[in-house]
C-alpha positions in Angstrom: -67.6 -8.4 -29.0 -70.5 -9.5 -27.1 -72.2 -7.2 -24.9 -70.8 -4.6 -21.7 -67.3 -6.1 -20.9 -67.3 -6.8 -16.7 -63.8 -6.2 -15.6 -62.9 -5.3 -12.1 -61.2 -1.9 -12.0 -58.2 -0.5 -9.2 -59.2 1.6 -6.8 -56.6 4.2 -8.3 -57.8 3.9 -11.7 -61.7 4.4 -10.7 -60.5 8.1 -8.8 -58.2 9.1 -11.6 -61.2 8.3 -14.5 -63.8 10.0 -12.0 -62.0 13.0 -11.5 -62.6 14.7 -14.5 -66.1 15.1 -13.8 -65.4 16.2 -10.5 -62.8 18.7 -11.0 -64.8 20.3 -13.3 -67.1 21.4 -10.8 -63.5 22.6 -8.8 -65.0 25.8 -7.2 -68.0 24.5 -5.7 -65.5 21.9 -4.4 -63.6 24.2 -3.2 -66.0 26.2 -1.3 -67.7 22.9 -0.2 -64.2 21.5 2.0 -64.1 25.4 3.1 -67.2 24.8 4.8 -66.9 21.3 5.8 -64.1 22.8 7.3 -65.5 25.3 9.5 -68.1 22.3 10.6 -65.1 21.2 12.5 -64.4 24.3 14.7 -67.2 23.6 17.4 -66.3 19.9 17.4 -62.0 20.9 18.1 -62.5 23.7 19.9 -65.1 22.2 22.7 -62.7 19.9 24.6 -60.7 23.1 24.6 -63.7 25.1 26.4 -64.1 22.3 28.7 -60.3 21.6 29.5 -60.1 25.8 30.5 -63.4 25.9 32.6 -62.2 22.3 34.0 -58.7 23.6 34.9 -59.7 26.9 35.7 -62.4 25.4 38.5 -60.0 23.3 40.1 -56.5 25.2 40.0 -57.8 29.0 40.5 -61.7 29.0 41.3 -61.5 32.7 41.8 -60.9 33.5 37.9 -64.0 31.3 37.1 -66.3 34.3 36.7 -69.8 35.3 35.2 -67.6 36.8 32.5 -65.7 34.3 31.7 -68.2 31.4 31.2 -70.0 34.3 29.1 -67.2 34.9 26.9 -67.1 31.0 26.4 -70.5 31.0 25.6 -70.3 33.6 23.3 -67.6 32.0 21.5 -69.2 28.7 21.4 -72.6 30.3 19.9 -70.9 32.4 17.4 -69.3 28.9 16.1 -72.7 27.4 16.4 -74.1 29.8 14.2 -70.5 29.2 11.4 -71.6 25.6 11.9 -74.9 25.8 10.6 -74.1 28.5 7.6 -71.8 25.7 6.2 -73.8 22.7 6.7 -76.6 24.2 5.1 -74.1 24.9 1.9 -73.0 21.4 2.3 -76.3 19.9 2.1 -77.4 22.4 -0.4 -74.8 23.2 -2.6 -72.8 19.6 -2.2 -75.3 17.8 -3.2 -76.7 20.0 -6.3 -72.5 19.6 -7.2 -73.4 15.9 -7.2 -76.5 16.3 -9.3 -74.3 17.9 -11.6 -71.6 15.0 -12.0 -74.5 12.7 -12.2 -76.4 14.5 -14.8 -72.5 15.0 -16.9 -72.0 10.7 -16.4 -75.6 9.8 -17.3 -75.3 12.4 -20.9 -72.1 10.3 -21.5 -72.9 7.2 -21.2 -76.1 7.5 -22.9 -74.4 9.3 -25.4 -72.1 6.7 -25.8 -75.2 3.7 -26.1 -76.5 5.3 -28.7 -73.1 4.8 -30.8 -73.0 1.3 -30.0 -74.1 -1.2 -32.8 -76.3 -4.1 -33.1 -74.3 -6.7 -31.5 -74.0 -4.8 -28.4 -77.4 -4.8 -28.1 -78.1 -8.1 -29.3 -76.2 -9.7 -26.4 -77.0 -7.5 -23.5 -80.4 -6.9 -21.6 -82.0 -3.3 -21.3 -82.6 -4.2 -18.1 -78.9 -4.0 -17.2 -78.2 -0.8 -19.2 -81.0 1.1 -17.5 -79.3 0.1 -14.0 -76.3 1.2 -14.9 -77.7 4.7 -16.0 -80.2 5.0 -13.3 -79.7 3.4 -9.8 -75.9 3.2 -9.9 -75.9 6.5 -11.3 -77.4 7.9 -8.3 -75.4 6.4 -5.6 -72.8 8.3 -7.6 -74.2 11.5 -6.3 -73.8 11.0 -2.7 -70.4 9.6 -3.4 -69.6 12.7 -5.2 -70.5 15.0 -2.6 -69.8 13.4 0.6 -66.4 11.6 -0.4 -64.0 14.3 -0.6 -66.1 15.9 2.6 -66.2 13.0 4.8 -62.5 12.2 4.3 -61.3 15.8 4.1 -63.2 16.2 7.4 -61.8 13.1 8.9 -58.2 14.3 7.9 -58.6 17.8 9.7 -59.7 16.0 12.9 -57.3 13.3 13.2 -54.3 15.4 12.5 -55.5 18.4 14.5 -56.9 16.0 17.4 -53.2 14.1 17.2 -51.7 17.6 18.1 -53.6 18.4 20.5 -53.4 15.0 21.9 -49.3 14.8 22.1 -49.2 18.5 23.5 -51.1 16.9 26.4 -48.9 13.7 26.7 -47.1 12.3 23.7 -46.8 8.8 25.3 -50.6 8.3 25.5 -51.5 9.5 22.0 -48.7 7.0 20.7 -50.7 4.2 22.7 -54.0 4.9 21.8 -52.7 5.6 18.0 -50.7 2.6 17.8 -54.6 0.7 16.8 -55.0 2.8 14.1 -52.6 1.0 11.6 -54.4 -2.3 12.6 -58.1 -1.4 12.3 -56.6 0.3 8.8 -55.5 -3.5 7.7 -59.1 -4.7 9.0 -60.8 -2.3 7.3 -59.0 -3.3 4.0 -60.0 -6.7 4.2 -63.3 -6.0 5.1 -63.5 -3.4 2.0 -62.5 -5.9 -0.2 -66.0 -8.1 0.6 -67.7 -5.5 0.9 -67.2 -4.1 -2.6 -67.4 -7.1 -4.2 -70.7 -8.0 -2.7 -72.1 -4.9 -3.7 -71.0 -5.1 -7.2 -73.0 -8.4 -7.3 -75.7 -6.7 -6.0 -76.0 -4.2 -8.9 -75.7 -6.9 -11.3 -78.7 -8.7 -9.5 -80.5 -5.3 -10.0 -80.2 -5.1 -13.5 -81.5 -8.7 -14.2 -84.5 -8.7 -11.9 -85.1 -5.1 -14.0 -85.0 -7.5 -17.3 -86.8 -9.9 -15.9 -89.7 -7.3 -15.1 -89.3 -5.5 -18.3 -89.3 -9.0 -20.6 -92.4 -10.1 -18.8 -94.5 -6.5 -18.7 -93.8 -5.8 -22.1 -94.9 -9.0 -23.4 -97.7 -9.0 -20.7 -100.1 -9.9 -23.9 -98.5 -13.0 -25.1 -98.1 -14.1 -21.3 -101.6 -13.7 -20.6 -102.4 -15.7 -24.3 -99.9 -18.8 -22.9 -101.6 -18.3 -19.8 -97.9 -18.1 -18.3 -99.0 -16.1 -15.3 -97.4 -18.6 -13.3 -94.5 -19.2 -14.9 -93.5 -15.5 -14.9 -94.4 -15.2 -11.4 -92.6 -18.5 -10.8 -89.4 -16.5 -12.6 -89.4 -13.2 -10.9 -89.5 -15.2 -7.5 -85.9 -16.9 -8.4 -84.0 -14.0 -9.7 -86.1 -12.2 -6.4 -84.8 -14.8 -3.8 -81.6 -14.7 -5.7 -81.2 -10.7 -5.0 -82.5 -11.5 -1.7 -79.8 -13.6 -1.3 -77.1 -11.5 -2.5 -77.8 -8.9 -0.6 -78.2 -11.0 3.0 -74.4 -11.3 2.3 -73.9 -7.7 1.5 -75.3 -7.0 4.6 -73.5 -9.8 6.5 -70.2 -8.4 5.3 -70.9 -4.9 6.2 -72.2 -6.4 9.7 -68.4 -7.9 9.6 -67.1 -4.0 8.6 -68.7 -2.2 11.5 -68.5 -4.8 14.4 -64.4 -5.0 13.7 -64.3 -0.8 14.0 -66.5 -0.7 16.9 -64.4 -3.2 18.7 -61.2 -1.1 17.8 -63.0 2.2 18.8 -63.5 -0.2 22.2 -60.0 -0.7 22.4 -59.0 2.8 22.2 -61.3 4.0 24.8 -59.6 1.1 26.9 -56.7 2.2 26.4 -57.9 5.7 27.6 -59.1 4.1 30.7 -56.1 2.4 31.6 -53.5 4.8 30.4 -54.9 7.9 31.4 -55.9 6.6 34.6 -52.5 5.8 35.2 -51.1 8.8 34.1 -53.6 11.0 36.7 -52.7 8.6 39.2 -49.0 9.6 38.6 -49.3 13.2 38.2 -48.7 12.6 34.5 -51.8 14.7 33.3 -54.2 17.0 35.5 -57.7 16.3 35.4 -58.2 19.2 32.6 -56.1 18.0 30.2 -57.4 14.4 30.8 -61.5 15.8 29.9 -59.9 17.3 27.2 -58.5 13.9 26.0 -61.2 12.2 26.7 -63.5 14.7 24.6 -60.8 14.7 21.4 -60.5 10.9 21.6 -64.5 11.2 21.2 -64.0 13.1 18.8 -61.7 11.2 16.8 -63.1 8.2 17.4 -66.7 9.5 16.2 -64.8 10.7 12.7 -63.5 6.8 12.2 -67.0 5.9 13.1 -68.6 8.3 10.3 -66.1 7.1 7.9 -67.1 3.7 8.5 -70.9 4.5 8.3 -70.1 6.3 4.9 -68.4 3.2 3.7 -71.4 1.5 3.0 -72.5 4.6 0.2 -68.6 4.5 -0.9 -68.6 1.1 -1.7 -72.0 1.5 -3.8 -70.7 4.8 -5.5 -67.3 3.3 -6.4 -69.8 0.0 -7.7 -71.9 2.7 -9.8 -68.6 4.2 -11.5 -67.3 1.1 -12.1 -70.3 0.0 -13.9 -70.6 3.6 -15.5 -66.4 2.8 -16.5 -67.7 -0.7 -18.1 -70.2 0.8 -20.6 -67.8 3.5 -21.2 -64.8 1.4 -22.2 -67.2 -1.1 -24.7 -66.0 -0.5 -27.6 -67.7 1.4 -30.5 -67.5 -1.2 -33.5 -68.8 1.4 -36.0 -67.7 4.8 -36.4 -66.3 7.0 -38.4 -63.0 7.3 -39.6 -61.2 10.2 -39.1 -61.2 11.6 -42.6 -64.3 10.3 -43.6 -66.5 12.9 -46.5 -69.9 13.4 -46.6 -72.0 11.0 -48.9 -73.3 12.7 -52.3 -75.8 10.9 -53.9 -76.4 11.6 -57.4 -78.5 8.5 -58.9 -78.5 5.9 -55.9 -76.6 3.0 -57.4 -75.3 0.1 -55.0 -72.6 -1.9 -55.5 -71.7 -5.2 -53.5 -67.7 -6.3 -54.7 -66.8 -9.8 -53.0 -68.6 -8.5 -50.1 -68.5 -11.2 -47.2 -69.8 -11.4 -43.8 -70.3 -13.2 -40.5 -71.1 -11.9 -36.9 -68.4 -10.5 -34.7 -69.6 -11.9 -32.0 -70.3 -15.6 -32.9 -68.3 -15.9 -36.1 -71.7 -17.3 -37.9 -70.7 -16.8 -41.5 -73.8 -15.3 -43.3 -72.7 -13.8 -46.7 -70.1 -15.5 -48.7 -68.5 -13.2 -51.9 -71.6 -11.8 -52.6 -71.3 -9.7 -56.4 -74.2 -7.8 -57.1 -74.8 -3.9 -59.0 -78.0 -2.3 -58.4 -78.6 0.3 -60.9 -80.2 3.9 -59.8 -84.0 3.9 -59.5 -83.6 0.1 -59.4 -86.5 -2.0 -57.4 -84.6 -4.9 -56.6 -86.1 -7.6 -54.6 -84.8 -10.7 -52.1 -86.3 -13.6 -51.6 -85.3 -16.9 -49.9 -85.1 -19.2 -47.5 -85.0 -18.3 -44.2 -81.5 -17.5 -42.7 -80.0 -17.3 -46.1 -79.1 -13.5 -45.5 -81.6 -11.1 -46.9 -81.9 -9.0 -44.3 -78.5 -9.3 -43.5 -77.4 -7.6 -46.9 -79.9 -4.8 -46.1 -78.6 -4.0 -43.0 -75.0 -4.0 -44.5 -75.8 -0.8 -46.8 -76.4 1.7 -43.7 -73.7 0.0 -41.6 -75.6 -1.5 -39.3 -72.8 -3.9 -39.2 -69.4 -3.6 -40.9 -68.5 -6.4 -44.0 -66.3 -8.6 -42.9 -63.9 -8.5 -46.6 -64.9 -7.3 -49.7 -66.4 -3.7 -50.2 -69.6 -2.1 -50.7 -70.0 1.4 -52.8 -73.0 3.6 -53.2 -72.4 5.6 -56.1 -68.9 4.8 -56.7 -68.5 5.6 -52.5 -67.2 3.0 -50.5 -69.6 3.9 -47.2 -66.8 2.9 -44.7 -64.9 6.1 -45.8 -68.1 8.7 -45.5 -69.6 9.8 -42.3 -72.3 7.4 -40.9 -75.1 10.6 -40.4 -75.0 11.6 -44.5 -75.0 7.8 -44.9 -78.2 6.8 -43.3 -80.1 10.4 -44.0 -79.7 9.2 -47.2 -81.8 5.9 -46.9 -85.0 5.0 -45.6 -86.0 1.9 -43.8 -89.5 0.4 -43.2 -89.5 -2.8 -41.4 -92.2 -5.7 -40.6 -91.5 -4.5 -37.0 -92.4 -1.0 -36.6 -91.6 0.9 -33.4 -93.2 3.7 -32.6 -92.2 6.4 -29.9 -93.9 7.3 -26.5 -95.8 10.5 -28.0 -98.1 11.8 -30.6 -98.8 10.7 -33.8 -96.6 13.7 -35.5 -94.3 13.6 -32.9 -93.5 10.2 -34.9 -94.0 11.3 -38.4 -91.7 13.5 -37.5 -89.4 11.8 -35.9 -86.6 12.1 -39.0 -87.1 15.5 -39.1 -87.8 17.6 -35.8 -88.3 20.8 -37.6 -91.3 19.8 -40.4 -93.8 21.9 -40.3 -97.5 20.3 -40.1 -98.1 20.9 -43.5 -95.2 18.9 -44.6 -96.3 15.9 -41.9 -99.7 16.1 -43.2 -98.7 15.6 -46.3 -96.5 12.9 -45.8 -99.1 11.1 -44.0 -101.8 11.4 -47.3 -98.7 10.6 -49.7 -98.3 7.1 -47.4 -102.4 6.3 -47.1 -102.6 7.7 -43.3 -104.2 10.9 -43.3 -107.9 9.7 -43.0 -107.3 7.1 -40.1 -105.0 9.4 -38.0 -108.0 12.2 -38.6 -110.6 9.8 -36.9 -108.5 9.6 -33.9 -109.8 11.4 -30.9 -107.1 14.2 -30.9 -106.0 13.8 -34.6 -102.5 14.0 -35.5 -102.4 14.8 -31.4 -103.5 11.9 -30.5 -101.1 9.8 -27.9 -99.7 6.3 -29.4 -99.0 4.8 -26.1 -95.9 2.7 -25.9 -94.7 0.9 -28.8 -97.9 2.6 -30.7 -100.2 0.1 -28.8 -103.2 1.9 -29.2 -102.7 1.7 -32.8 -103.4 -1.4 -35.2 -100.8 -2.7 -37.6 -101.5 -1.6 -40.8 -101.7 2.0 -38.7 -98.7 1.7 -37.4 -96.8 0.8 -40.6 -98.5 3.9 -42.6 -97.1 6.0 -39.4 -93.5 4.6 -40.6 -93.9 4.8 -44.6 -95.4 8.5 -43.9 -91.8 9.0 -41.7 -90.2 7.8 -44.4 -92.0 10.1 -47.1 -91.1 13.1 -44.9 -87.3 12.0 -44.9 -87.3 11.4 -49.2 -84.3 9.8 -48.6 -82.9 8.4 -52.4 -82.2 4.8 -51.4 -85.6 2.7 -49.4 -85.2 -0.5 -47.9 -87.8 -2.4 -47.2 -87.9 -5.2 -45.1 -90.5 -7.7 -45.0 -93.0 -4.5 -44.6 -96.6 -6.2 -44.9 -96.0 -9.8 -44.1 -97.2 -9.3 -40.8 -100.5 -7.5 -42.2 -104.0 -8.6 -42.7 -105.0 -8.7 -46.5 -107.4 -5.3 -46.6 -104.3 -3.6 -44.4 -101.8 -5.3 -47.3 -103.4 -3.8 -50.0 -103.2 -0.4 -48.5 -99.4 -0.2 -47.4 -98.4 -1.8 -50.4 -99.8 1.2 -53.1 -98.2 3.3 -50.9 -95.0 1.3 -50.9 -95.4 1.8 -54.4 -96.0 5.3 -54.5 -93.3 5.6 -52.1 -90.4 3.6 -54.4 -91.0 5.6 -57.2 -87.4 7.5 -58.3 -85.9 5.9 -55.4 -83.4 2.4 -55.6 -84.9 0.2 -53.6 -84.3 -3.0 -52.1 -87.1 -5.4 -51.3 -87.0 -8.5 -49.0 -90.3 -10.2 -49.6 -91.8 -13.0 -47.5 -94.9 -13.2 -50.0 -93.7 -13.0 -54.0 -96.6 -11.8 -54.8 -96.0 -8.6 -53.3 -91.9 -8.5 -55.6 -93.5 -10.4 -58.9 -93.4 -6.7 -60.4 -89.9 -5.8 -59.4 -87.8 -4.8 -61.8 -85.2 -7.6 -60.7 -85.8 -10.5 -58.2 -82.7 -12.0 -56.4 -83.3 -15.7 -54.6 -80.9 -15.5 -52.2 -79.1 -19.0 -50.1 -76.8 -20.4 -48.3 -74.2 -20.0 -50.7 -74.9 -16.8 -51.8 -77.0 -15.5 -55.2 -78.7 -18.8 -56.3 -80.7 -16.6 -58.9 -81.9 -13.6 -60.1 -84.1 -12.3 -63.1 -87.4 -10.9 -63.6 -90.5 -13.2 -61.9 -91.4 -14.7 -65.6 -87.3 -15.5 -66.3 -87.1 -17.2 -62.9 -90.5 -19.2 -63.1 -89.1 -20.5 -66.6 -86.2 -21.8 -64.4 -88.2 -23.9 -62.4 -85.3 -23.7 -59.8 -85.5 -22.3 -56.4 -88.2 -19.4 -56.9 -90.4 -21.7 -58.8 -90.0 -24.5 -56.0 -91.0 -21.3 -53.4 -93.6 -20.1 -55.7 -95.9 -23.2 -55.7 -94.9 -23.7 -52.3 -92.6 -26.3 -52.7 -90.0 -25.2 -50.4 -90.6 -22.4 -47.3 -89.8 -18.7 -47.1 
């Protein structure tokens, strides 16, 4: 599985998996189309007014009194005054119900990110996934709110409007209804466009927000290649690209509205023709015609206001579908349904015939790998590069599943026990440590929300990092900035061996943690390494040997699996692999 599957979704399937969210919100719906509903009374009920005083003027002037164009008035204020109650609840409360449905889809899907494994993330850009939870997420809220509105308003009018219409003459509402069906086809077709331009479009987003996030983040090494202009020369493709994209967006919705306004055209033709006709023939008095005329207005300005909302249907049905693509990615690891909680009593490790290779491009890695590390054991990898090592580390917490084979800790396998006692139980310091937007505790702590500051103090002196973080401006207060890029290396790895202290976890795993480091910084992480492996099993990939020489067992790990393994003086007696990459001989 690579990385968010792009499928394109039926119209019915995108309403049925949306309607959860919205239903659940059911009686601010509810009260929502009630007032949408009384919106409509002053539009139906003013041809009316005018059809009476119309009438009334021209069939029996002597009843068109002061009173009764004061009654009218009345009637049409107090309506007014309904109007404006509901639309301020629509715009209020119908759009807050949107907030809501927004807020509910954005906690699921970033729910279900944080479930998804390494290979998801290895094959898709952040840049996409923040799109899809940010931008499409909020065309989602007008779409929300004004969709069931928009058409549950448009339904009252037509139907009410086609009443009114045949009780005036049936023959010219079937006329002027008879383009309804057809500008229904055209609008189908034009749809169709302009959906799938729009879905383009949101892609496009997402990569020119990749493209911007690669190139800040990195703005140091840029500026070191002096590849200003090969950024900027980057951003402008994937910018005229969107550009692009979007000229046909608009083009297509350009095609949308000019084929409804020709058809709202023809209807009023129709009107002209028809109900001229019809007056000239008695048919219809002139009343009843200004009353037509105003309720074809009428209609005719709902099928205009539907069309106008297409454009923000098209881009909220293009933000669920999205929001539908992240949710239907599979979750490669999980628990099983009766998985048990992981008891660790001495920290023994077990690898049985254990083999691997990435699901996503079948590269085998590990090939019936046997290996028993012993509780308390500090066991160490070294090797060529690409012969696995980190690989087999990353196996143990189920970062990724084994392919065959199994892999116990203390007689568990750790596919059948829950993946949060798994990893509480093991700590991880890496050569690349990432650090949180926030304070320096907020970080030490970030295993443990509720440690006290006595407890993250003392982790920090237990992993060498008490008296830098001290000389910082606000002490353990003091802001890391992005990534920790106010602080050094060596600082930031002391920040991630103190997290780990705090944690205690029974197994460590430490992965190329001071390779990166300058030699006064080395010295530092690695006593408290030391200090920190003490009682604990722990696995050691080592890019310099002279950091594992003490290990209690070394492991030279190749292509083909365990090459070797022994203490440092065993394998030097050898003179095999580790004593080819111990004088240098062959590369780590």
């Amino acid at each position: 599985m690579s990385g968010t599957i792009s499928r394109n979704y039926p119209m019915k399937e995108l309403f049925s998996r949306f309607a959860p969210y919205l239903l659940k919100y059911k009686g601010m719906l509810a009260l929502d189309l009630l007032c949408a509903s009384l919106t409509t009374l002053c539009d139906i009920t003013l041809p009316r007014i005018m059809s009476r005083l119309t009438n009334t003027a021209m069939l029996d002037p002597a009843a068109l009194t002061v009173t009764m164009v004061r009654n009218m008035a009345l009637l049409y204020f107090a309506l007014r005054i309904i109007d404006a109650a509901a639309y301020f609840y629509m715009c209020s409360h119908g759009h807050i119900m949107g907030v809501y449905i927004e807020t509910d889809m954005r906690t699921d899907a970033f729910a279900h990110l944080e479930r998804l494994g390494g290979t998801y993330y290895s094959n898709t850009k952040i840049g996409q996934i923040m799109g899809r939870i940010t931008s499409d997420l909020f065309d989602v809220t007008e779409f929300a709110h004004h969709c069931p509105e928009e058409f549950f308003i448009a339904a009252i009018k037509i139907i009410v409007s086609f009443a009114i219409l045949c009780q005036a003459s049936v023959l010219l509402t079937v006329i002027v209804f008879a383009c309804v069906p057809f500008m229904f086809i055209v609008s189908v077709h034009m749809n169709m466009r302009l959906k799938k331009a729009s879905k383009a479009q949101r892609v496009q987003i997402g990569e020119l927000n990749a493209r911007v996030e690669d190139s800040l983040l990195g703005e140091r090494v840029v500026k070191a290649f002096t590849a200003e202009e090969s950024e900027i020369r980057k951003f402008n493709e994937d910018n005229i690209r969107f550009k692009q994209i979007k000229t046909s967006r608009y083009y297509a919705m350009a095609a949308f509205n000019m084929s409804t306004r020709l058809f709202d055209g023809l209807m009023y033709l129709c009107v002209i023709i028809a109900g001229g006709l019809f007056l000239v023939y008695g048919k219809i008095n002139a009343g009843e015609l200004v009353a037509y005329v105003l309720y074809v207005s009428t209609l005719i300005a709902t099928i205009r206001r539907i069309v106008e909302f297409t454009e923000q249907f098209q881009l909220g049905l293009t933000g669920i579908e999205r929001f539908l693509e992240i949710m239907d990615t599979p979750i490669q690891i999980q628990d099983k349904p009766d998985a048990s909680e992981l008891v660790v009593k001495g920290g023994s490790i077990e690898f049985d015939d254990v083999s691997f290779e990435y699901p996503d491009d079948h590269n085998r890695v590990l090939h019936h790998i046997n290996l028993s590390i012993r509780p308390g054991e500090n066991l160490a990898l070294v090797g060529e590069s690409g012969g696995g090592k980190t690989t087999l580390c990353s196996l143990i917490p189920r970062f990724y599943d084994i392919t065959s084979g199994s892999l116990r800790i203390d007689g568990q396998d750790v596919r059948d026990v829950t993946l949060k006692s798994l990893r509480e139980n093991i700590g991880i310091v890496q050569q690349d440590v990432y650090l949180f937007s926030g304070t320096v505790a907020e970080n030490i702590a970030y295993g443990k929300s509720d440690a006290t500051r006595e407890e993250i103090i003392e982790a920090a002196k237990l992993a060498g990092a008490d008296t830098f973080i001290r000389q910082l401006p606000e002490g353990y207060d003091s802001y890391v900035g992005e990534r920790g890029i106010k602080l050094s290396g060596g600082q930031k790895q002391r920040i991630s061996i103190a997290r780990v202290f705090l944690k205690n976890p029974p197994i460590l795993l430490l992965d190329e943690a001071t390779s990166a480091l300058d030699n006064e910084s080395e010295v530092l992480i690695e006593q408290s390494l030391e200090k920190l492996s003490e009682g604990r099993t722990t696995l050691t990939i080592a890019h310099r040997l002279t950091t594992v020489k003490d290990a209690d067992r070394i492991l030279v790990l190749g292509k083909d699996g365990i090459e070797e393994e022994g203490t440092h003086e065993e394998l030097l007696s050898k003179k095999g692999t580790y004593w080819r990459l111990w004088n240098g001989i062959l590369e780590i």
